[in-house]
C-alpha positions as a printed Julia matrix, in Angstrom:
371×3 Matrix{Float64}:
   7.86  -32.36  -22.99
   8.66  -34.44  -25.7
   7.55  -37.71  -24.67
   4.52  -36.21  -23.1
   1.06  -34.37  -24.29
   1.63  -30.41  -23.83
  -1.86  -29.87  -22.59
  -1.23  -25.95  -24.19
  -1.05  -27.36  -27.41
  -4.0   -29.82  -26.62
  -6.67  -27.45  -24.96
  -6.02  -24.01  -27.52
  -5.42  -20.8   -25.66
  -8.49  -19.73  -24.12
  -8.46  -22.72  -21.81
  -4.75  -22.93  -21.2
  -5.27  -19.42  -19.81
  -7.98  -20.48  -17.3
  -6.19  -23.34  -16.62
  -2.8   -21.13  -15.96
  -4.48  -18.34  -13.94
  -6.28  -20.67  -11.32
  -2.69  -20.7    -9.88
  -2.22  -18.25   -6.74
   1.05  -18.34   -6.02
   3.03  -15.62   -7.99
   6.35  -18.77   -7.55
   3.63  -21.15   -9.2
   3.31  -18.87  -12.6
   7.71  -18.33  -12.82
   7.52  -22.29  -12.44
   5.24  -22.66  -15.16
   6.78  -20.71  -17.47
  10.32  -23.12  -16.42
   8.73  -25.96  -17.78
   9.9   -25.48  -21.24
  10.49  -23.04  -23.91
   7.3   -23.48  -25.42
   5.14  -22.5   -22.18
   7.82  -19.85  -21.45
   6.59  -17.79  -24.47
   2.87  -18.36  -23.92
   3.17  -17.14  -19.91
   4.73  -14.54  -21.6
   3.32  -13.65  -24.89
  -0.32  -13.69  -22.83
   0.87  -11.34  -20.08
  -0.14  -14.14  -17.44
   1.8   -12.56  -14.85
   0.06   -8.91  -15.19
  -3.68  -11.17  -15.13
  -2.38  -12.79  -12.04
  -1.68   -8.68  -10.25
  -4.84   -7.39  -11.58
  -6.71  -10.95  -10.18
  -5.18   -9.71   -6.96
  -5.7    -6.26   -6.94
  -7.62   -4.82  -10.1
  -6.59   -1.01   -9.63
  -3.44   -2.4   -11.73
  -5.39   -2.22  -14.73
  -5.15    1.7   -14.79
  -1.37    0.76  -15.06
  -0.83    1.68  -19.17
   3.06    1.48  -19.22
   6.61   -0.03  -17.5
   9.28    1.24  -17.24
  12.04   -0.6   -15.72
  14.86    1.75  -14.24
  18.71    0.6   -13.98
  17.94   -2.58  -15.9
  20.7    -4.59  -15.65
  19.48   -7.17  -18.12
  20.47   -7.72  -22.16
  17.69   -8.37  -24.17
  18.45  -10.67  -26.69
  15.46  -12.92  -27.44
  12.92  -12.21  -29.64
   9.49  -13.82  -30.85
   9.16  -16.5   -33.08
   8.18  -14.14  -35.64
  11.1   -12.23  -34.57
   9.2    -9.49  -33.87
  10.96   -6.66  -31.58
   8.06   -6.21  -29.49
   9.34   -9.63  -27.9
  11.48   -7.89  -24.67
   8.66   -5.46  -24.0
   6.44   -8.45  -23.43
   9.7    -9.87  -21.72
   9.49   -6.96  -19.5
   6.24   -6.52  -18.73
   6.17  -10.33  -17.38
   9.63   -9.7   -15.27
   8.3    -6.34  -13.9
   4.62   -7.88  -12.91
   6.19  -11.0   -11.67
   7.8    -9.01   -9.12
   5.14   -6.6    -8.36
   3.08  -10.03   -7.57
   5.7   -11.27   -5.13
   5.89   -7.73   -3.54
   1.77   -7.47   -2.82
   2.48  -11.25   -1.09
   6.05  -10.95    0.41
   6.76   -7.2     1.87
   7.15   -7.34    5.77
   4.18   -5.24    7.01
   4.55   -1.82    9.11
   2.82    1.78    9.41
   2.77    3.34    6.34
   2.24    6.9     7.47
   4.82    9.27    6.4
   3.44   13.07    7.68
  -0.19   14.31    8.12
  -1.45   16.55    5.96
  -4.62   18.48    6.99
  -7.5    18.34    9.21
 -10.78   19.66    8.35
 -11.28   21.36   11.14
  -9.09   22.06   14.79
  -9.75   23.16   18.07
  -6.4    25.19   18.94
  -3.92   25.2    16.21
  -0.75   24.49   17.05
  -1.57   22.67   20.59
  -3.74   20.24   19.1
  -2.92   19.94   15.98
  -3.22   16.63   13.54
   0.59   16.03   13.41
   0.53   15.32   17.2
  -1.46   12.09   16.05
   1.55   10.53   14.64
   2.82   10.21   18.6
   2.34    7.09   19.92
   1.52    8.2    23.23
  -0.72   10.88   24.48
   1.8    12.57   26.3
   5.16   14.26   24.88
   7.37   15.92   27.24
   4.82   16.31   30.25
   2.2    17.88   27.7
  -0.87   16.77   26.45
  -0.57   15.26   22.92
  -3.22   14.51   20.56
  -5.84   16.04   17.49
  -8.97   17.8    18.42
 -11.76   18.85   15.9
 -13.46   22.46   17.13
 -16.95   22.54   18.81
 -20.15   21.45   17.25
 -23.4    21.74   18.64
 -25.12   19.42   16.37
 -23.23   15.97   16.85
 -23.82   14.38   13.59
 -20.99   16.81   12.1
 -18.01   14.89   10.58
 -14.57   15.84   10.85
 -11.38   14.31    8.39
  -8.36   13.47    8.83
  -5.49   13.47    6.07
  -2.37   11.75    5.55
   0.68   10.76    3.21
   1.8     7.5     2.91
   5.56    6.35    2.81
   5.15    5.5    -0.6
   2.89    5.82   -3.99
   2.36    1.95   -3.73
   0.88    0.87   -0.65
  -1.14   -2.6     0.31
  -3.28   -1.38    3.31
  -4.47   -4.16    5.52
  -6.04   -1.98    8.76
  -5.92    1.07   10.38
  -5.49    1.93   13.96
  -7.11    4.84   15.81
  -6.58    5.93   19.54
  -9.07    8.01   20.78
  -8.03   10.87   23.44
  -9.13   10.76   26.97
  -8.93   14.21   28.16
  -7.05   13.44   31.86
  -7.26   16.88   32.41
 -11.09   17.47   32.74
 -13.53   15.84   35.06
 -14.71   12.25   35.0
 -11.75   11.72   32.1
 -14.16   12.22   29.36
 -13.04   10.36   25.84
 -13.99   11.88   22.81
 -14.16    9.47   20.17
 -16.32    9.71   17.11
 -19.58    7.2    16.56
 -18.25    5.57   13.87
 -15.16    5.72   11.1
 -14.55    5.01    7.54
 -11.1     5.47    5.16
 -10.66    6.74    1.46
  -7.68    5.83   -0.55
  -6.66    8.31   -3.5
  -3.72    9.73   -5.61
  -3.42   13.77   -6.31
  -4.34   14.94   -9.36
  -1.29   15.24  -12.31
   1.04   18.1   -12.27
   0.34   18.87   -8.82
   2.02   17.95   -5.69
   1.06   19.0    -1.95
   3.3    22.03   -0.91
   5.31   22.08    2.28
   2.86   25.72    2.72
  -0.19   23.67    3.08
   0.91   20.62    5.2
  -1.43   22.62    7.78
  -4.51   23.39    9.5
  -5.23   26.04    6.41
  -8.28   26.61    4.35
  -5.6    26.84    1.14
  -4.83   23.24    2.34
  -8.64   21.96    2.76
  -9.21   23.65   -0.63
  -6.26   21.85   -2.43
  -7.5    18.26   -1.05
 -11.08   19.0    -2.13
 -10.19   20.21   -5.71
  -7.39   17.94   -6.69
  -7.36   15.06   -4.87
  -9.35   12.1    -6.38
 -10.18    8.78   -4.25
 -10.08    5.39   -5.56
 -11.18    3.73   -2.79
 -13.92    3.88    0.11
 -14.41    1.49    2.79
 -17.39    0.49    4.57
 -17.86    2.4     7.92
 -16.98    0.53   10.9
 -18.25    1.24   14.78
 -15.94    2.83   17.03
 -16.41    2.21   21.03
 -15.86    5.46   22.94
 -12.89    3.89   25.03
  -9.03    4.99   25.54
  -7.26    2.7    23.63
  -5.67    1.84   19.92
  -8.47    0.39   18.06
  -8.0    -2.02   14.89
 -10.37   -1.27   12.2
  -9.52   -4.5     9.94
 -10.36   -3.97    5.81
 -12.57   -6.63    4.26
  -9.71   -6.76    1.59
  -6.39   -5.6     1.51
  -6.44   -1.96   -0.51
  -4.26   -0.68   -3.28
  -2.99    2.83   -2.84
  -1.58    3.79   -5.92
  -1.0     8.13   -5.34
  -0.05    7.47   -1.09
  -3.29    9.96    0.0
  -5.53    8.34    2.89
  -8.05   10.14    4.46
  -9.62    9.18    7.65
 -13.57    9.83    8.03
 -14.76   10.63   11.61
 -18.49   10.18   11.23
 -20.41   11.23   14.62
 -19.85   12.76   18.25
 -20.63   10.8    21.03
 -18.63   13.2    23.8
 -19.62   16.71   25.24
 -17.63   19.12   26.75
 -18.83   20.21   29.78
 -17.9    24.04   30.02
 -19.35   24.99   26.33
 -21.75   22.29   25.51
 -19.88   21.48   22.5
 -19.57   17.84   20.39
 -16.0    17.23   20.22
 -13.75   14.28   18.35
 -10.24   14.18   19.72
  -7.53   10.75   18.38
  -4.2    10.56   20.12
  -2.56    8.16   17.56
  -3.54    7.24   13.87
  -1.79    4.11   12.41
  -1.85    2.5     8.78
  -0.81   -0.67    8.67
   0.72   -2.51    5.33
   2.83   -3.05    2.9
   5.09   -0.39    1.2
   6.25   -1.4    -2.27
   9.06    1.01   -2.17
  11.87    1.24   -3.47
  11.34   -0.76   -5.83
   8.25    0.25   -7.44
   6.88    3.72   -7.97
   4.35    5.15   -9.95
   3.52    8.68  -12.43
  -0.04    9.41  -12.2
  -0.83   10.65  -16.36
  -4.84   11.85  -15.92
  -6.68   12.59  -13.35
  -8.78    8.86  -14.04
  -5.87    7.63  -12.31
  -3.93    5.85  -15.75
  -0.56    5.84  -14.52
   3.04    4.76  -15.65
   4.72    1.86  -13.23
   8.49    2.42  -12.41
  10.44   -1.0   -11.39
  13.79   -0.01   -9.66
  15.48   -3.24  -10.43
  18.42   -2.67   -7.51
  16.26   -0.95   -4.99
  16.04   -4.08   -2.7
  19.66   -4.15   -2.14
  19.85   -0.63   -1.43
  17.02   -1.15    1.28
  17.96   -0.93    5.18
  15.93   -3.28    7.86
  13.04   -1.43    9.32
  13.01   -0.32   13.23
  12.13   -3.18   14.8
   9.67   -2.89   17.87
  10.85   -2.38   21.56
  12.52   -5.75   22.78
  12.73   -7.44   19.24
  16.19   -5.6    18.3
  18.07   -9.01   17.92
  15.69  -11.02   15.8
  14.58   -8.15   13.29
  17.99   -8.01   11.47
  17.99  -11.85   10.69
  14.36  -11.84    9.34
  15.28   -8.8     6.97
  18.15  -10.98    5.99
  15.97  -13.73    5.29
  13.86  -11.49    3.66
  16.23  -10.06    1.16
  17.45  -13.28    0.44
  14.35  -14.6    -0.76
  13.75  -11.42   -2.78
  17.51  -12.01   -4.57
  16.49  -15.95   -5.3
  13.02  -14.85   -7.0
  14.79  -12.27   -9.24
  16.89  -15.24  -10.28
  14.65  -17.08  -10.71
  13.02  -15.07  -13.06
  15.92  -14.28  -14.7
  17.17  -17.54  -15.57
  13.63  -18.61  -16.76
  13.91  -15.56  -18.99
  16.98  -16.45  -20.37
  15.98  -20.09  -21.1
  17.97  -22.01  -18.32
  16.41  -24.47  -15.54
  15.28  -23.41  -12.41
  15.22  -25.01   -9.35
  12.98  -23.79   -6.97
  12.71  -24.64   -2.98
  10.43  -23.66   -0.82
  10.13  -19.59   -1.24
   7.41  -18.98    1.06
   8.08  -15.83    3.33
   6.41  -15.23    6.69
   4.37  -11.48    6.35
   6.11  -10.29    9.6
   4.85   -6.78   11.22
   7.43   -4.46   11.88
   7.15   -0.79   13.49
């Protein structure tokens, strides 16, 4: 940089920043700050990597601490006033540099892990909301799938709630099966009118009890009172027909808290022998991107401020997804690949961090779906 103009030192701070954050490539950012020591400590001393994941996905910003669990690393640099709060900054930029290349990198796959609570069912056990996590309508020669109860007005919603496989989640779509009742005449299918998701985190010092993953009005009660959501979609049409349809977000979603609920907005179906509305699904799907292991998060208020955990071994510690039916042979070499890359961008990091070169190839990851 010697023999050159440093355009940081040139264009001030404000502009540098502008200049620095029209990058969109979390690699682009851990190259910049590789170019020399000087532009190192302004990535870093500007929190340019934490700009880049709110840029992304701005629910980040309720993110008020780090904390970086089984770290590895010896801090030994400090700022050129040699001021200690040098390796929190350090920190923070290692920490959000990863989180960036997790919302971009992580293989996608349902993110469901257990159904909570419906608001309302038909015949509890039999049809019961934690038969929609089967991906066929049938288990063991029985009928499988949700239904709400009777309504004779059929604007009456029904919900749908769910706990994701982690606290972190980047949800992309959601899949919904409606149930065609084989059973009854003319194969009636009782979808709703129309659908639309909420995205939330419980409320601190509370966690959903075992006790009330169930058709319960304790359950319905808990949700209502101390769950808060973040985020609603738009509502999007659903076709009365018997098969798994993709309701596509206009953005991908941050989850930080792992609650979805699933709005069923409308009856389109009667039953014949009571004259009753009905909405019955089959299978319920959530389709993303986990960020577990590695990251977690501690809600702190009910606003939703929380406290972001980086588990800097989790990766390694991580085994290959299920793959789907007839992909058994391929999956293990893309998780491969996949953990690979994951290794080289930590090093990466790392050695930028420390002051060394980097060389960088080409990083870029295929977003595979897998389950």
């Amino acid at each position: 940089m010697e023999d050159c103009c440093d355009f940081i030192q040139w264009l001030g701070a404000d502009m540098s920043i502008k200049i620095l954050m029209c990058l969109d490539n979390p690699a682009d950012l851990v190259r910049a700050s590789a170019v020399s020591s000087s532009w190192r400590q302004f990535v870093v001393a500007n929190g340019l990597s934490k700009q880049l994941c709110i840029r992304m996905f701005p629910k980040v910003s309720s993110v008020i601490s780090v904390v970086e669990m089984n770290n590895r690393i010896e801090h030994g640099h400090y700022g050129v006033d040699g001021s200690m709060e040098w390796p929190r900054l350090e920190k923070e930029h290692r920490v959000y540099a990863f989180l960036a290349r997790g919302f971009t990198s992580f293989m996608r796959r349902d993110c469901i892990l257990e159904a909570i609570v419906a608001s309302s069912t038909d015949n509890y056990p039999q049809e019961s909301i934690h038969h929609t996590l089967e991906p066929g309508d049938r288990v063991d020669q029985r009928a499988s799938y949700w239904s709400s109860e009777g309504e004779v007005d059929p604007s009456v919603p029904e919900t749908l709630v769910y706990k994701l496989i982690a606290n972190l989640c980047v949800i992309t779509e959601i899949h919904i099966h409606p149930f065609q009742a084989y059973f009854q005449f003319g194969f009636p299918i009782y979808s709703a009118k129309a659908v639309r998701f909420r995205l939330g985190h419980v409320k601190p010092t509370y966690e959903i009890e075992s006790d009330m993953k169930d058709e319960s009005t304790a359950a319905l009660r808990f949700i209502r009172d101390n769950v808060v959501w973040t985020y609603t979609s738009p509502s999007f049409p659903m076709a009365q027909e018997s098969r798994l349809q993709k309701f596509k977000l206009p953005e991908p979603a941050l989850c930080i808290g792992g609650i979805l609920q699933i709005e069923l907005l409308g009856r389109v179906q009667r039953q014949e022998m009571d004259e009753k509305y009905y909405i019955c699904v089959s299978h319920v799907q959530v389709m993303g991107r986990p960020l577990s292991p590695a990251f977690d998060v501690d809600i702190i208020d009910s606003s939703g401020l929380c406290s972001l955990k980086y588990y800097s071994h989790a990766e390694y510690c991580c085994s290959p997804p299920d793959s789907p039916e007839g992909e058994a042979s391929s999956s293990p070499s893309r998780f491969r690949s996949f953990t690979a890359s994951i290794r080289g961008w930590e090093q990466m990091i790392l050695n930028t961090l420390l002051g060394g070169g980097v060389v960088v190839g080409n990083d870029d990851s295929d977003d595979e779906v897998v389950g």
